[in-house]
C-alpha positions in Angstrom: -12.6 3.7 -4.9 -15.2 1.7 -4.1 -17.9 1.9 -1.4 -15.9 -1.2 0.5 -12.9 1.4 0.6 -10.8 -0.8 -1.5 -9.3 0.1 -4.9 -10.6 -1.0 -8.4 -7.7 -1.5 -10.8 -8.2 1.2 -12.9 -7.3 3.4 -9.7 -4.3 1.6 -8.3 -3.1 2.0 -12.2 -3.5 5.3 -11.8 -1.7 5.6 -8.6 0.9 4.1 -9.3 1.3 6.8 -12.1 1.1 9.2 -9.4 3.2 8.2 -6.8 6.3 7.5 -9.6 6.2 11.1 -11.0 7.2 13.8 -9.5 4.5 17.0 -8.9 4.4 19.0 -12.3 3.8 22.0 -11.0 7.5 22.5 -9.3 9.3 19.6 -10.6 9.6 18.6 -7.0 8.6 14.8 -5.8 5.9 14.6 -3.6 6.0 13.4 0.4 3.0 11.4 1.9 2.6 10.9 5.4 3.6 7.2 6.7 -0.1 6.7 7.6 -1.3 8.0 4.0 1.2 5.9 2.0 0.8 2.9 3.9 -2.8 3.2 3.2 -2.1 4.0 -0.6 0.7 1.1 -0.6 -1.7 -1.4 0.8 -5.0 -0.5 -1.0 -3.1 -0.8 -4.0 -1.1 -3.7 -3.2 -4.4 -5.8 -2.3 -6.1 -4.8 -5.4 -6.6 -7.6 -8.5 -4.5 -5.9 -11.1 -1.9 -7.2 -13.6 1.0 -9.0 -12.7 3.6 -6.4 -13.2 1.3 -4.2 -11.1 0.9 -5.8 -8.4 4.8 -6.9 -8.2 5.4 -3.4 -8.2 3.0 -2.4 -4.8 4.4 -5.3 -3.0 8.1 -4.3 -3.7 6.6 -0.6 -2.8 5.0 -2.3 0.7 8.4 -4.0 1.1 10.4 -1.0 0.8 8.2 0.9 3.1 7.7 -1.9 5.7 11.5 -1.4 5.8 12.0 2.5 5.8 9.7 2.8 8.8 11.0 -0.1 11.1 8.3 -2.0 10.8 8.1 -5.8 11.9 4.6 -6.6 13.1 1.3 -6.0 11.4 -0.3 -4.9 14.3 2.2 -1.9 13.6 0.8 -1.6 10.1 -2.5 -1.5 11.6 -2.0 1.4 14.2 -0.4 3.3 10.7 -3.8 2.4 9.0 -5.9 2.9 11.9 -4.8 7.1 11.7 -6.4 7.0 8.0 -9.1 4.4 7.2 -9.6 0.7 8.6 -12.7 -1.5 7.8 -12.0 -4.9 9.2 -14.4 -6.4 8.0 -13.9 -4.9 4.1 -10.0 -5.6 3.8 -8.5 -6.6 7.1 -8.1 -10.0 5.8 -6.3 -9.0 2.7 -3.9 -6.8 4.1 -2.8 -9.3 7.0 -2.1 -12.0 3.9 -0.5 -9.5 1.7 1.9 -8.7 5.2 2.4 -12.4 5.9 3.1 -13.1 2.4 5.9 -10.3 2.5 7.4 -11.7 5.8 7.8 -14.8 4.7 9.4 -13.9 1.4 11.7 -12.4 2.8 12.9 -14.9 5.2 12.9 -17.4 2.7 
């Protein structure tokens, strides 16, 4: 990660890795909290990264936007907020990425 809190892309490849496989040690599939994921999720969502990538965080953002009710950023922020928020580092980005997401799916 780097010092702005925001992912390079050679660590949202890798947790991408991560959060598709299930823990080795047990076979059993790992369970973030909503605030942790959502942090994850974005980070890796707002990252520059390769197409298929980055298709694959926002469809990961979508379905969690979903699973926890959520409908306003300001929501997203309070989940964010519990973990790590820097405004003024990727504020900006994560309110496009949610916009970008809303209006998808209403058109």
């Amino acid at each position: 990660m780097s010092v702005s809190g925001v992912y390079s892309r050679s660590i949202a490849e890798a947790l991408r890795l991560c959060l598709e496989q299930p823990n080795l040690q047990n076979g059993d599939s790992l369970y973030w909290s909503p605030e942790v994921l959502c942090w994850l999720l974005f980070n890796g969502a707002i990252t520059t990264q390769a197409k298929v990538t980055q298709e694959w965080y926002f469809s990961r953002v979508r379905d969690f936007l979903r699973s926890q009710g959520i409908s306003r950023f300001d929501q997203v922020e309070n989940l964010l907020r519990k973990v790590c928020w820097l405004e003024d580092q990727f504020g900006i980005a994560c309110r496009t990425l949610f916009r970008n997401l809303v209006l998808a799916a209403k058109g």
